[in-house]
N, C-alpha and C positions, 0 to 999 in steps of 0.2 A: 450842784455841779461846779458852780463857781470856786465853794470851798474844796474841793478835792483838785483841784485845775490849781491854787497858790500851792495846797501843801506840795504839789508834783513839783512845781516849778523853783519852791525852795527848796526841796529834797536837788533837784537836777541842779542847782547852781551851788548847794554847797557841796553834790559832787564833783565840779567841775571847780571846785575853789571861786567862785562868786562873793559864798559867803562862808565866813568860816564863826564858827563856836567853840566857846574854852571846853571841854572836857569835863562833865558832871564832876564836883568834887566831892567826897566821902562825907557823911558826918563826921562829927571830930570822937564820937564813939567805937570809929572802925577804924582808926589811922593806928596803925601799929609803927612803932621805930624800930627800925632794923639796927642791933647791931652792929660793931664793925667785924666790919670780913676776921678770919682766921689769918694773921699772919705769923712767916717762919724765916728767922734769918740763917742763912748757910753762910759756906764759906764763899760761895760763888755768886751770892746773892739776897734778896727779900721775897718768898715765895708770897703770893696771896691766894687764899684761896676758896672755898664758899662753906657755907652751913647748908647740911641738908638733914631733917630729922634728927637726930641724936649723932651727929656724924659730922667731921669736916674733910672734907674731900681739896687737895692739892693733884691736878690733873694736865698732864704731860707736861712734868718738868722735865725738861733736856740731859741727859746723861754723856751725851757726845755731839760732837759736832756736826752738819747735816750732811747726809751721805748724798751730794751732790757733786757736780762737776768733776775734778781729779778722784774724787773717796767713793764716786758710784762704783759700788758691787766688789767693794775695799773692806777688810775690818775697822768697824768704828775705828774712830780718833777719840779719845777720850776729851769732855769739856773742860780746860780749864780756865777761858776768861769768864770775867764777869758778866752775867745773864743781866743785871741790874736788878728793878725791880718786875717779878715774874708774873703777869695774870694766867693765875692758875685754877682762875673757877670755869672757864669754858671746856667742851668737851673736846680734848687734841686730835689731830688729824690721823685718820685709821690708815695701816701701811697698804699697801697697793697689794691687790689681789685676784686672782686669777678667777672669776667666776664662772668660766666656761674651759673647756679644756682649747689649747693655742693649735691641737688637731683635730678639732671637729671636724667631720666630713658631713653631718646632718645640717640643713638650713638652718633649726632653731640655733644651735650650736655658733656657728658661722654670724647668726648676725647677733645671737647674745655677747659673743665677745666684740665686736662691733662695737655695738653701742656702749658697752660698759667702757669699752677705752678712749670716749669720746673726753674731753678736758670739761666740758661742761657736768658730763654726768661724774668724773671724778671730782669736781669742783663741790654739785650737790653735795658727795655723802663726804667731804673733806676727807679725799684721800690724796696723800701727798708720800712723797718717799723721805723727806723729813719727820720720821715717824720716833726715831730712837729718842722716847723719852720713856716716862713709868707715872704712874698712878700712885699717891698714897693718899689713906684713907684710915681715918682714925679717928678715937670717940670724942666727943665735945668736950671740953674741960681737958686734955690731957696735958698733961705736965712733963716739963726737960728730963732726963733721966727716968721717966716711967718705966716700968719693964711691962711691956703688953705681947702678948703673942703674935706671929708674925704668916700669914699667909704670901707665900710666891706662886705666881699663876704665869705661867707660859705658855700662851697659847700656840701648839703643833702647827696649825692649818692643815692643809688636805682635804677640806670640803668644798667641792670642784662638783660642776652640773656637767655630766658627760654621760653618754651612752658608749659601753665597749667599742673598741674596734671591730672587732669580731667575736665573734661567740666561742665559749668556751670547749671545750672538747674533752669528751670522758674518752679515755683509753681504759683497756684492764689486759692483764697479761697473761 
């Protein structure tokens, strides 16, 4: 009883920071060195960006300016100061989106959009209207002037949780 009464009591104060321990360290068998990030210099800037399987991903790099203050619901402004250097391995902020329809008359409706337009829960899924940037994505090793084929993906939107207004109506003549 005794011995189950300290380890409690160690366990409780090193979760209360009492006491604290370094972090098991790896055998030196397991320690892999990462290389360095994938970088890309433009005109506007030093992209960096991450390795992932066979692949280097550069992710929301900026192509305009943010569609904020005087430029909300404006056509881009094109970028052209310097970004400096870019961290480009995180995932960019997804553009704001409508997940319920803005006429719901049904309760679920009503308070799905509710909550999704709280700051905290657009915070969560990092949705910001500073969205206009773009993803590239290409094989490891690739070289300046490579000619590699080129996927553009646009996505529509329109996938919206709603129930009709009202039901539809067959006529016939």
């Amino acid at each position: 009883m005794k011995g189950s009464f300290s380890v409690l009591a160690a366990g409780s104060l090193a979760l209360f920071g009492g006491v604290s321990a370094a972090p098991p360290q790896p055998p030196a068998s397991q320690i892999v060195e990462r290389g360095a990030a994938p970088t890309v210099t433009i005109s506007t800037g030093t992209i960096v960006g991450a390795s992932r399987l066979a692949t280097e991903a550069f992710n929301g790099i900026p192509y305009a300016l943010p569609p904020t203050g005087d430029r909300r619901l404006r056509p881009p402004v094109r970028l052209t100061s310097s970004i400096g250097t870019y961290d480009a391995a995180v995932i960019p902020n997804a553009c704001p989106q409508f997940l319920a329809s803005t006429e719901a008359s049904d309760l679920v409706g009503k308070v799905l959009d509710s909550v999704t337009g709280t700051p905290l829960f657009q915070k969560a899924l990092k949705v910001s209207e500073d969205c206009l940037t773009v993803n590239v994505i290409r094989p490891v090793g690739t070289k300046a002037g490579q000619k590699l084929p080129v996927l553009l993906w646009i996505f529509g939107g329109g996938f919206q949780v709603s129930a009709p207004s009202r039901p539809a109506t067959i006529t016939r003549d």
